[in-house]
N, C-alpha and C positions, 0 to 999 in steps of 0.2 A: 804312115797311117795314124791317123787320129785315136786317141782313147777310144770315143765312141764307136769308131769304125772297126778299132779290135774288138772291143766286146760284142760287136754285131756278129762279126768274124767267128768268135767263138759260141754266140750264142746258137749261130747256124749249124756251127757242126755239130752241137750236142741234141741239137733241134734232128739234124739230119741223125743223127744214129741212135736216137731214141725213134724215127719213124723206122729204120730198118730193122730196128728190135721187137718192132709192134705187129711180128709177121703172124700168119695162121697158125704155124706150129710152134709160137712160142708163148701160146696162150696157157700162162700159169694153170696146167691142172695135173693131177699127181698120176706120174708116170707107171705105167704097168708094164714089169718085165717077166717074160715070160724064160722059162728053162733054157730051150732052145739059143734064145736071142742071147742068154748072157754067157752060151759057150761058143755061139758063131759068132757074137759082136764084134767090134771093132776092138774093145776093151776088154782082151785075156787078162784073167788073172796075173800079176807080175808081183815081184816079193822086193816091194822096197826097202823093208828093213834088209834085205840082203846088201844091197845097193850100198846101204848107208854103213853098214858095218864091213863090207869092203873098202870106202871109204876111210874108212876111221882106223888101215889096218897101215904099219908103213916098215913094216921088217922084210920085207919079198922084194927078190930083185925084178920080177917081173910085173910087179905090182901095177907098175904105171899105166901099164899098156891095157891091164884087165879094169883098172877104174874107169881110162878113157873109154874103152866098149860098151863099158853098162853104163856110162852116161849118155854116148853114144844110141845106144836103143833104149837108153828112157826118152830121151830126142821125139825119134823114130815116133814111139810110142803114144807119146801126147799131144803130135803133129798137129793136130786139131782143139788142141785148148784144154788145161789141166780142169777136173773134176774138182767141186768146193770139198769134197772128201777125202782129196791126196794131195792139199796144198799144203800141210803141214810137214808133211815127209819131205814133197820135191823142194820145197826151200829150205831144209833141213841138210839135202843133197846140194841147193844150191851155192849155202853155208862152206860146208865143208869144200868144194870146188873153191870158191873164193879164196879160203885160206891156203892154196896148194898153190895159188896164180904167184907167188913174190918169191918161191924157191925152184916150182913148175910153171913155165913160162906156157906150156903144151895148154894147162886146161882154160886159160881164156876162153879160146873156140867154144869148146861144151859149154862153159859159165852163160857164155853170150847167147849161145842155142836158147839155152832156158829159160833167159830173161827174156828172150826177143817171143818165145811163147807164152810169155805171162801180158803182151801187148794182148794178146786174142782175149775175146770173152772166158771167161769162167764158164763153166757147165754144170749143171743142179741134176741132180735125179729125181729130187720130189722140191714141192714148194717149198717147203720145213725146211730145204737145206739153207736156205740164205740166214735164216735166224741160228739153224743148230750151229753151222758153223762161223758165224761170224767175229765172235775172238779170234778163231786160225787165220780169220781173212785178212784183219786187221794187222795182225802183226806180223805177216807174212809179207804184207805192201808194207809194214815197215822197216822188213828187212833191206828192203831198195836200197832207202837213204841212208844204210847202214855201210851197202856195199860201195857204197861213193866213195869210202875213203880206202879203197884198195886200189894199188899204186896202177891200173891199167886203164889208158884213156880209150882203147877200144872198150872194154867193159862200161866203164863213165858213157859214155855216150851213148852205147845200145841201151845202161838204164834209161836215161831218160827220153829216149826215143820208145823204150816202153811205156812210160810216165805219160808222154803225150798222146799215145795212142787209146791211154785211156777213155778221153775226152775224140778222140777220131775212128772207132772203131769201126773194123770191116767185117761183111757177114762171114760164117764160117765158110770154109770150102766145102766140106760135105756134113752130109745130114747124119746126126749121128744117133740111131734108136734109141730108144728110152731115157733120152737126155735133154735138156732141153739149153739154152743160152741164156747165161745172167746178163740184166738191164747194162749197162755201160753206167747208168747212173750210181748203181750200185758199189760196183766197183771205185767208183768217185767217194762215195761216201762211207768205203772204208778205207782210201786211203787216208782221208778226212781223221775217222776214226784212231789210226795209228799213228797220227800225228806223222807225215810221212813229211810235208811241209817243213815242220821244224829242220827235218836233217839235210833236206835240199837245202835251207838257209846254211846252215851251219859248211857245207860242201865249197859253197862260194870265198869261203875264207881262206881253203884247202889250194883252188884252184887261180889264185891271185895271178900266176905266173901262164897257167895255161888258158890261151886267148879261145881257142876251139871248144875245150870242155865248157870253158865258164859262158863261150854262148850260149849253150847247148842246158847248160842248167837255167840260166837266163831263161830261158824260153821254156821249161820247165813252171818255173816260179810265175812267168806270164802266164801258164796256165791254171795253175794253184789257186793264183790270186783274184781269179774269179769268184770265188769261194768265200762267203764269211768268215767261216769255221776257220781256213786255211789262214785267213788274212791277219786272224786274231793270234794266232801262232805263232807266224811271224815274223809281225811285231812284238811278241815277245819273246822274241830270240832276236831283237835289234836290226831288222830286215832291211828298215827306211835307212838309217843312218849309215850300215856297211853299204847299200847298195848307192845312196846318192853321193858320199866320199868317193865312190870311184869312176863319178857319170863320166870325167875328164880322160880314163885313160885311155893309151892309144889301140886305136881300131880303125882298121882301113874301111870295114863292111858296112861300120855305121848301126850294124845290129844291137850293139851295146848301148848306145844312148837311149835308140828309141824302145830295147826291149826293157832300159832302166825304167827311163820316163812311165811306158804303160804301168810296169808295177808299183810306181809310187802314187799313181793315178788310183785305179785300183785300191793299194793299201789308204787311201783317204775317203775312197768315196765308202768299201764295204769294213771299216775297222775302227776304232777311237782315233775320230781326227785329231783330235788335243793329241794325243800321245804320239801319235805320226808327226806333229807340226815339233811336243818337244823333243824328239828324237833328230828331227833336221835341223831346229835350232842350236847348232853350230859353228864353229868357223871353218871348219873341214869342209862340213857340208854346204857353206853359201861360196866359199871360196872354189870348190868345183862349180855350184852353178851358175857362178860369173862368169867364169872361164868358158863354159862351155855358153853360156846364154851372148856373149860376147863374139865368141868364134862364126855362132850361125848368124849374128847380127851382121857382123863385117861380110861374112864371106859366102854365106848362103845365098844362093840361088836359084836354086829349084823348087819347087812345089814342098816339096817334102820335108825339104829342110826350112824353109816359111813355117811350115805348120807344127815343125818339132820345136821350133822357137817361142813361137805361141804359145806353145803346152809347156815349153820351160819356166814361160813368164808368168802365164797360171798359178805353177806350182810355188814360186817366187813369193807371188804375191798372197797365197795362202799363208805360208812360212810367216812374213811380213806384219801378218797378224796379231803375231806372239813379239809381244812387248820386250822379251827377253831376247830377239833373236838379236845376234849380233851385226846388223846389215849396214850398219855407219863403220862398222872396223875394219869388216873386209872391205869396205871401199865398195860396195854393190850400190847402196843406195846414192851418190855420188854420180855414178856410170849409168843407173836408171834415170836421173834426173836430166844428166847431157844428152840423152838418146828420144827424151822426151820433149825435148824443148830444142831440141838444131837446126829443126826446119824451119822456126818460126824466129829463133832468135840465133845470128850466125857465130859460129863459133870457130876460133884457130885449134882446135882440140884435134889431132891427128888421127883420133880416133874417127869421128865423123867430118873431117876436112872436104873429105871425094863420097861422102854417104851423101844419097839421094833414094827416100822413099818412094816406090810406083803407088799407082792408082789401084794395084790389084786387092781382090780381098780380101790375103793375108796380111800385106802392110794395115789399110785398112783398118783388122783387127788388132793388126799390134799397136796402132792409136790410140786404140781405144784402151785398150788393157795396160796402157804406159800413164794415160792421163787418170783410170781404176789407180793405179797405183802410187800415184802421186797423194792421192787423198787417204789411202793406208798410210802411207810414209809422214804424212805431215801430223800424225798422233803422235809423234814421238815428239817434244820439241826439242831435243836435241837433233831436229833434222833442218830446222829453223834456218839457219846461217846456211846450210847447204841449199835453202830454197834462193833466197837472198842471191846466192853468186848460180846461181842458175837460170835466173830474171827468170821464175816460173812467171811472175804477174803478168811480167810484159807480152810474154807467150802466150799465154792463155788471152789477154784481153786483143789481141789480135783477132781472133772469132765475134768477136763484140761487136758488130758494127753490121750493115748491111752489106749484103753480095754486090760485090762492084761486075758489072754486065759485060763490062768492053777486057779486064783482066784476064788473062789465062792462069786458071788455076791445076792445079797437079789433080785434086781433088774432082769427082762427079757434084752434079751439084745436090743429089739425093747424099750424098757419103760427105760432103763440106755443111749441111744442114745437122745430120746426127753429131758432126762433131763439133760445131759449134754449140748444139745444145749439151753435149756433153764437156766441153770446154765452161761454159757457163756454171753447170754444176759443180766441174770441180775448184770454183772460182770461192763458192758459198764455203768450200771448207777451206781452202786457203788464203783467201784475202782476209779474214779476220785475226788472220795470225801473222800478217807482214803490212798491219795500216800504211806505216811511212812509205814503205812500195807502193800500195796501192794508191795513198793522196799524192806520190811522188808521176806516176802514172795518169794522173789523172781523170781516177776510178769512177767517182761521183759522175763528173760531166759524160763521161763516156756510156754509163748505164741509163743516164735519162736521154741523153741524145738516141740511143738503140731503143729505149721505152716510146720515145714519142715516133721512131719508126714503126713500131709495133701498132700504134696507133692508127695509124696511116691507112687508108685502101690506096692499094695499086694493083699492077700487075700480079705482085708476087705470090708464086703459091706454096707451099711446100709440100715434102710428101707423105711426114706422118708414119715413117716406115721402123721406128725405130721404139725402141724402149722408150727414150724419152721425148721423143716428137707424137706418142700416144695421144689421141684425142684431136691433133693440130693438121689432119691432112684439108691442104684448102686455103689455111687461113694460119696466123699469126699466134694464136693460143700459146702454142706449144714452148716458142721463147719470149711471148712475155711473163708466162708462167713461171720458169727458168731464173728470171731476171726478176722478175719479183722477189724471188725466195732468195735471189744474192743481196737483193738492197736489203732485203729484212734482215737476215744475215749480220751488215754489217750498220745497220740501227740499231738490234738490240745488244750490238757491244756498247751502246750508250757513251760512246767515246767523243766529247766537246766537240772536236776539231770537223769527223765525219760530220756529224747531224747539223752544226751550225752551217758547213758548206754551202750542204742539202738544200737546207731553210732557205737560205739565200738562191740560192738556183730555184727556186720558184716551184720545191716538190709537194708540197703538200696541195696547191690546186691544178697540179698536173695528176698525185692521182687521185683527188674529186674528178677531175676529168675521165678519169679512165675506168672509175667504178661506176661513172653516166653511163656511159660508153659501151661496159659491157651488160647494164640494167636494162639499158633501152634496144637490145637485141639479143633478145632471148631465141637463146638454138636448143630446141630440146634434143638436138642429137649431141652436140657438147655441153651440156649442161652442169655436168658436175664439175667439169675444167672454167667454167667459167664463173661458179659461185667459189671456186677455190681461188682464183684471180680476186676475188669482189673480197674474200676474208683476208689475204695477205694486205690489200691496200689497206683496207680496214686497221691490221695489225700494225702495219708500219705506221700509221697516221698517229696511232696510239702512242707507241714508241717516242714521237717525235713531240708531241703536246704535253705530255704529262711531264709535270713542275714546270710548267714553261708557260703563261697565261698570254705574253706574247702571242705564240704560238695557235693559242684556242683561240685567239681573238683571229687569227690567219683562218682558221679553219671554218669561225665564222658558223653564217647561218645557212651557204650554201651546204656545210660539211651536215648542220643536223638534218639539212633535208634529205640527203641519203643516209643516215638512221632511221628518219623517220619512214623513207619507203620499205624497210627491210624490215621492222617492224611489224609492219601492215603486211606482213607475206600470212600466205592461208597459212593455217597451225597446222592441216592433215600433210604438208609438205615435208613438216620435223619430222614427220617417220618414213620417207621415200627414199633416207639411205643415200643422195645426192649429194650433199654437205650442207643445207639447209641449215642442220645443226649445229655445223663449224662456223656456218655465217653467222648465225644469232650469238654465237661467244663472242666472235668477233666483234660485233655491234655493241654487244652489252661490255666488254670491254671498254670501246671507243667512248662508249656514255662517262663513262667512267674519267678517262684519260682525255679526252677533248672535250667534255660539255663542262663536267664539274669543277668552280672553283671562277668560271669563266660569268660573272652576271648575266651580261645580254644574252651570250650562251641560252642559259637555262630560262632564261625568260623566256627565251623563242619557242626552248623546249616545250616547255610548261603552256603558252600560247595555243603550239600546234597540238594539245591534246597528249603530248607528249606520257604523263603521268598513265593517263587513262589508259595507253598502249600496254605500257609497264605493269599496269593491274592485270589486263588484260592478258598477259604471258604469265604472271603468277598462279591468275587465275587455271591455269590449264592446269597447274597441278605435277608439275613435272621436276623430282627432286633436281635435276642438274642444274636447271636454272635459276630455282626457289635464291639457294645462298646469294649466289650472284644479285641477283634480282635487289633483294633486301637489303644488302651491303649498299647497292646505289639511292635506294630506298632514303634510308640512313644517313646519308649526306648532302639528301635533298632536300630533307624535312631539315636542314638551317635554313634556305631559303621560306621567307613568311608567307611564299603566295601558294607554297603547294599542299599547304593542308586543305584549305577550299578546295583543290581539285582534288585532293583524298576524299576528302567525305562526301565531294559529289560526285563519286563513282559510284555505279551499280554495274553489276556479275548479271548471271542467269540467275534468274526466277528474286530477282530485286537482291543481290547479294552485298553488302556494302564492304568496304576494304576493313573495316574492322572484324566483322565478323570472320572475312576471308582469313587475316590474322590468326583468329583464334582456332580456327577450322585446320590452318597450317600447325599451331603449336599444337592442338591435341592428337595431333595425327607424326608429330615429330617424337611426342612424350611417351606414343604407343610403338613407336617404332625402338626408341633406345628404352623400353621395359622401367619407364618410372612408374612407382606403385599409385593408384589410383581405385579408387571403390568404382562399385558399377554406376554409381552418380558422378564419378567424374571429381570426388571429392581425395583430397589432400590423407592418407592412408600413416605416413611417416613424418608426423610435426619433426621431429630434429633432424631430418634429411629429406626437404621435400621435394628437390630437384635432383636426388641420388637419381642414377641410371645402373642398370643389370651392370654391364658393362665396368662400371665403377665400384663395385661391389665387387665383381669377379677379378678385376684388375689388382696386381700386386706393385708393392711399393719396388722399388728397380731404382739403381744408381745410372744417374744420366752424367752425361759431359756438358759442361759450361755452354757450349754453343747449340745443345740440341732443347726446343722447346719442351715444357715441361708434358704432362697429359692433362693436365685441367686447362693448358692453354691451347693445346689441339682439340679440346673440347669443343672449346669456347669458337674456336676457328672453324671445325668442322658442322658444327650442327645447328640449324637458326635461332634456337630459342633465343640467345643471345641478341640477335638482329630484329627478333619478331618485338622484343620487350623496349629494344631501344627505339624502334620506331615509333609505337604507341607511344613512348613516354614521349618523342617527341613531337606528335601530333596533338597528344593533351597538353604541352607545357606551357604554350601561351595562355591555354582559356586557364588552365589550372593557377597561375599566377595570379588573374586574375579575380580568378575566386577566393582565390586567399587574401590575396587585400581587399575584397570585398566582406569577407568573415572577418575580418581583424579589423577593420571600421564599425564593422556593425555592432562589436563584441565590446569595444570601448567605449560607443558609444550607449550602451546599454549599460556598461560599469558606469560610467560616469550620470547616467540616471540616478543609477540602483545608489550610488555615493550621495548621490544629492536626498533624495528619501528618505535614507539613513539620516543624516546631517539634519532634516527636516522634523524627522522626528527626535532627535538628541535633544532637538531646542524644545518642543512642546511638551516633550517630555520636564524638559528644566524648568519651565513656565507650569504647567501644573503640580510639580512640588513646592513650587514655592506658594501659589496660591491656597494650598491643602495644607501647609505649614501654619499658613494666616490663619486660616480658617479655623485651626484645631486651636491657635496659639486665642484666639477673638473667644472660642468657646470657653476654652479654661477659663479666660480674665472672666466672663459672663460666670460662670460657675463659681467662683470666687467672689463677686462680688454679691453675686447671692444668699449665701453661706454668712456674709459678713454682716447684711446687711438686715435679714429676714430667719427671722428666730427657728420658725417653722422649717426654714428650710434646711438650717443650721442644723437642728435636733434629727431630721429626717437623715443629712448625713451622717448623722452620728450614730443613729442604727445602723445603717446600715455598714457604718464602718467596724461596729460590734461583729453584727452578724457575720460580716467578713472573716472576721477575728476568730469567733467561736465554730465557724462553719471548717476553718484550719486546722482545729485542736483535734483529739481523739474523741472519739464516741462514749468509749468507757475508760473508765480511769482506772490506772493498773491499780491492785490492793497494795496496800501500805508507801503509797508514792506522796511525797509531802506537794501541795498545790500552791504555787505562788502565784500570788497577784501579778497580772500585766500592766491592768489598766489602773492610774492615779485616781484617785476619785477627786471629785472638786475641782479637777484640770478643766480649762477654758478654749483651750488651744483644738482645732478641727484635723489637726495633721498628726501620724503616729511619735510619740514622742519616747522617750525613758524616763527615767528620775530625775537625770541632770541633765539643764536645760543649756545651752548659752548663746546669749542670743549677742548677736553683732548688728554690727554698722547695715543698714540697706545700701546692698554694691548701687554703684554711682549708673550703672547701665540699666536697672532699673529703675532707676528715677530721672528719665529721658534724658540719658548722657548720650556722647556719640555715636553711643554703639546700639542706642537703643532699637533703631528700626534696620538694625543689619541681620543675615540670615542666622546668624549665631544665636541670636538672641533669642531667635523665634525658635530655634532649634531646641534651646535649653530652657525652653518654658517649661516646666513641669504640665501634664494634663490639667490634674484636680490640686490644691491646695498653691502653697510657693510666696514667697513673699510680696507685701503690696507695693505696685506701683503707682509712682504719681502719674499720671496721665489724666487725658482729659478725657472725660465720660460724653460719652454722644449716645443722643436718643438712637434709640431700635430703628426706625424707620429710617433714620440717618446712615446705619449699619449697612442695611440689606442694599442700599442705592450705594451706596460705594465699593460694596463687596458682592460681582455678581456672581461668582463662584459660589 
């Protein structure tokens, strides 16, 4: 019997005696006992403190005989099931009985009476009694597991045939007035309470040697183990690990394995699995469940023992789990690998030499749960070398190929379908981790060869019956599905030797062919298995192009026409939950990995409107695809031709891709809490791109290989992508402009230099002429003075007046006045007393220097020595000097 088959098993009988407890008269209401009743009832008064203190007496030679009587009619007396009122005493009595069994052999009998009445219900007199006494009840069930360790295996087995009557209860034999029947539940959940579980576990240890008791607690503990409470117990009193070290020992019945099995069932499904799997993780414990998973392998043949094999393997493979288990040293994972792979690949192993799997349905599932297991065991890589000398590849790639029609196979062709799709899968987690096997096997040809059957209409149907044939009943879905996710699988190990193969086998327009293929026949009843097919090709195509331009060039302009139809998918589809959404990553990956980098490529893209699409998915608004989005963005704007098709995009209601830009950054800036005014203005000049986030965030020591958080910033959030795109969509005109302003600016300076320079000179040119000019008047003023008396004398006032216009006004008192002026002096220029008059310098008297700027420089105004020159009329003057 199966796990599930005992829990049903016992679910029923607790089912059943919780309906026999649910009678008329056991409807919880508080009993009324009248005078009469409680001296004719069933229940006289009796004095069990007498009881108990004859008990406890041991100096009388007759003693024995009068203990056993009043045990005897305490018997008698509670025939019908002890009151929650007097279970403190009669266990108290059952106590001291126990301890009298190891020198008084006599009181077994009575001990056993009164455990065998503690099977029956309990009986309550009011409602209140199940709470008033529930301490006594508690520790009174756990006196049970106390009494286990008293040396009598008739007492051992009537306990726990009380124990399970718990959960099996029969109605009372007669009706007893004023009392009523405690739930059967009840009693469950005070043995619960007194931890009655733990001392059953601990009993097991007790009875190593005896095969009868230790069934009997066995099936005890299967009942317990129903139980959370119980199960939590335990396992901690080490239940899994005593009980699985000894699934091996010898039993003819058979009860021991399977009534092992159910409680480690049980203890995994209701208690800390982690702590069940490290309590099995062992060598004790794997090393029993070789031996025993081995024995039913070989030599089972019944029903029974198929299915106890099964649930060994189960448990195996839970165990299996734990990184820690020790399943390479006991040699188990070794003996699961030959048992897994002999049918398909032949072995001299004496072990399976004369083994031959049937077609029934527990072989079947030990297939299945063999080749489950295969892909637990291959986490480990030290199980590597052991897959190697097992040719798991060769085995597994046997399923690979189509159903040959005229063959007879051991397999139905419903149960050869499941397990080829199941072979397939566990191919994706093994083939990546034994390449030379599998390029030795020759993996590659063999998966597109099964791909291009997949392809195919024929006859063939399948039937879809299984976990992984889901979605496939009809038609081929189900392992090209399978086989897609192995070729990806083993592309994104990015391993030369695979993907060059590939490339060569002609995979990249085999599956353009197969993403037409499943475009151009849409089944809205498989639909989401078929936009799954469409995103793996997708993925693999990616895998296979990126750093490869070869490669893009292969993919060609047939490959962007299928981006470009998925593109074009209606947008209310990304929320129908179908994978809509995994195809458009897909896509915008492939953009990524097969367009970019590829000229013609993006030409065609860029042709077909390509850009326009790509706005048009931003445009919706949708954080998951914005980054992606922009990142391709970004590496398009080096090509020259796609700013034109940037700027001549429009959104709804004329939206241009710039704006959409900025519509994205303020909407990213509001999201990661940068400070902004209600104008959308800059709030923090020396941290204008801070973020909450970055503020809240503490500086933290990182390791060498882990990026920093300004660089997960930068990675995580667009503004980075949004700013590098603009820049590159301004960058051509902006260049432009700039040597357009730096032309314009020089040649403006070099105006502005020349106007300056133009005026330096006129500037030059009219000093010198305003020199002549001044240097022509002086000589005229001079010669006037020299020549005209009148005018002579006129200067000479005024050079007085000058003079006297200098002096003080009044004359201090007593200040002596001296003459300035000579009298009789002849001379028109200021002079002293002592004259000396010299040579006339040679440059006034038209030497070489005469008509140089010097000259005209140190002309005095008014007065200065004469020079010889030649006098020209006035009118001569003005025509030569138009200044």
């Amino acid at each position: 019997m199966s796990s599930l088959e005992a829990a049903a098993t016992a679910d029923g009988a607790e089912a059943g005696s919780r309906t026999k407890s649910i009678s008329p008269r056991t409807i919880p209401v508080v009993g009324v006992v009248t005078p009469h009743e409680d001296v004719q009832g069933i229940f006289k008064s009796m004095d069990l403190n007498r009881i108990i203190k004859l008990l406890e007496e041991n100096d009388k030679d007759d003693l024995e005989e009068k203990q056993l009587n009043s045990v005897t009619k305490l018997v008698q007396y509670y025939q019908n099931g002890f009151p929650l009122r007097d279970l403190a005493q009669v266990f108290k009595i059952l106590g001291l009985c126990a301890d009298k069994i190891e020198k008084q052999p006599c009181f077994v009998d009575p001990a056993s009476d009164l455990i065998k009445l503690c099977g029956l219900p309990f009986l309550k007199k009011k409602v209140s009694d199940e709470i008033t006494y529930t301490e006594d009840t508690a520790n009174s069930l756990a006196l049970l597991g106390e009494l286990m360790k008293v040396p009598s295996s008739k007492l051992r087995i009537q306990i726990c045939k009380c124990i399970i009557d718990f959960y099996h209860a029969e109605p009372p034999k007669k009706h007893i007035p004023g009392y009523q029947q405690v739930s059967s539940s009840y009693k469950i959940k005070m043995a619960e309470a007194g931890g009655l579980a733990k001392a059953m576990v601990q009993s097991v240890h007790l009875l190593e040697n005896q095969l009868v008791e230790k069934l009997w607690v066995l099936k005890v503990l299967q009942h317990l183990s129903t139980s959370e409470a119980n199960c939590t117990l335990m396992v901690k009193t080490q239940a899994a690990g005593g009980i699985c070290a000894h699934l091996n020992d010898p039993d003819p019945s058979g009860q021991l394995l399977f009534r092992s099995s159910e409680i480690l069932w049980n203890l995994l499904e209701k208690s800390s699995k982690d702590e069940v799997i490290q309590q099995l993780s062992n060598l004790e414990c794997l090393l029993a469940l070789k031996e025993v998973f081995k024995n039913l392998f070989m030599r089972g043949q019944s029903h029974y023992d198929r299915q106890l094999r099964n649930d060994i393997l189960v448990i195996t493979t839970i165990i299996a789990q734990n990184p820690g288990a020790p399943m390479i040293e006991c040699g188990f994972t070794r003996d699961l690998i030959l048992f897994a792979t002999f049918n398909e690949v032949k072995s001299q192993n004496p072990l399976v030499k004369s083994l031959k799997l049937s077609n029934s349905y527990e072989d079947f599932e030990l297939k299945k749960l063999l080749f489950n297991i295969i892909v637990i065991l291959c986490k480990d890589l030290t199980t590597i070398q052991i897959l190697i000398d097992g040719k798991v590849i060769l085995a597994l790639f046997t399923y690979v190929k189509k159903p040959e029609k005229l063959k007879i196979i051991e397999w139905s062709a419903a149960q050869y379908e499941e397990l080829q799709l199941h072979a397939i899968a566990t191919l994706s987690s093994v083939a990546p981790l034994l390449i030379e096997e599998y390029m030795a096997c020759q993996g590659n040809a063999r998966i597109l060869a099964f791909l291009e059957w997949c392809e195919h209409e024929d006859s063939f149907f399948i039937h879809g019956n299984s976990f992984h044939g889901t979605g496939g009943r009809g038609n081929k879905f189900a392992q090209m599905r399978y086989t897609l996710r192995l070729l990806r699988a083993m592309v994104y190990l990015e391993d030369e030797t695979v993907n060059t193969d590939l490339c060569e086998k002609g995979v990249i327009h085999q599956l353009i062919g197969i993403f037409k293929n499943m475009a151009s026949k849409p089944d809205d009843k498989e639909e989401a298995i078929a936009l799954e097919i469409q995103s793996d090709a997708l993925l693999i195509l990616s895998g296979l192009c990126e750093h490869y331009i070869q490669r893009k060039e292969i993919f060609g302009t047939e490959g962007v026409d299928i981006i470009l139809h998925v593109m074009k998918t209606d947008p209310k589809k990304l929320q129908s939950g179908l994978g809509y959404n995994v195809l458009l990553f897909s896509t915008l990956d492939s953009i990524w990995c097969c367009i970019l980098g590829c000229y013609t490529s993006e030409d065609y893209f860029l042709e077909k409107e390509g850009i326009f699409l790509l706005l048009d998915i931003l445009a919706l608004n949708q954080k998951k695809f914005c980054n992606l989005i922009l990142g391709i963005m970004v590496e398009f704007c080096d090509n020259p031709k796609t700013s034109a098709h940037v700027n001549a995009w429009r959104g709804k209601k004329d939206l241009t891709a710039a704006s959409l830009l900025i519509k994205l950054w303020r909407k990213e800036e509001k999201e990661l809490g940068v400070k902004r005014d209600k104008n959308g203005r800059i709030v923090d000049t020396k941290k204008p791109l801070f973020t909450s986030f970055q503020e809240e965030q503490k500086i933290m020591p990182l390791p060498a290989n882990c990026p920093s958080v300004a660089v997960m910033d930068v990675a995580e959030n667009i503004r980075a992508k949004i700013y590098a795109v603009l820049g590159k969509l301004a960058a051509t005109e902006n260049i432009g402009k700039m040597v357009a302003t730096l032309q314009s600016e020089m040649i403006e300076s070099q105006a502005h230099q020349d106007v300056q320079n133009e005026q330096r000179v006129y500037a030059k040119i009219q000093a010198t002429h305003k020199q002549r000019e001044l240097a022509n008047k002086s000589w005229e003023n001079f010669l006037a003075r020299t020549s005209n008396a009148k005018t002579l004398k006129k200067a000479k006032r005024l050079q007085e007046k000058a003079i006297e216009s200098s002096k003080y006004s009044e004359r201090p008192k007593h200040a002596t006045f001296h003459q300035t002026v000579i009298k009789g002096l002849n001379t028109t220029v200021p002079s002293g007393r002592v004259v000396t008059v010299e040579s006339t310098p040679v440059r006034l008297l038209g030497g070489p220097l005469a008509d140089t700027d010097i000259a005209l420089k140190k002309l005095p105004i008014r007065g200065g020595a004469l020079q010889r020159v030649k006098v020209k009329p006035l009118n001569e003057l003005k025509t030569n000097n138009p200044i």
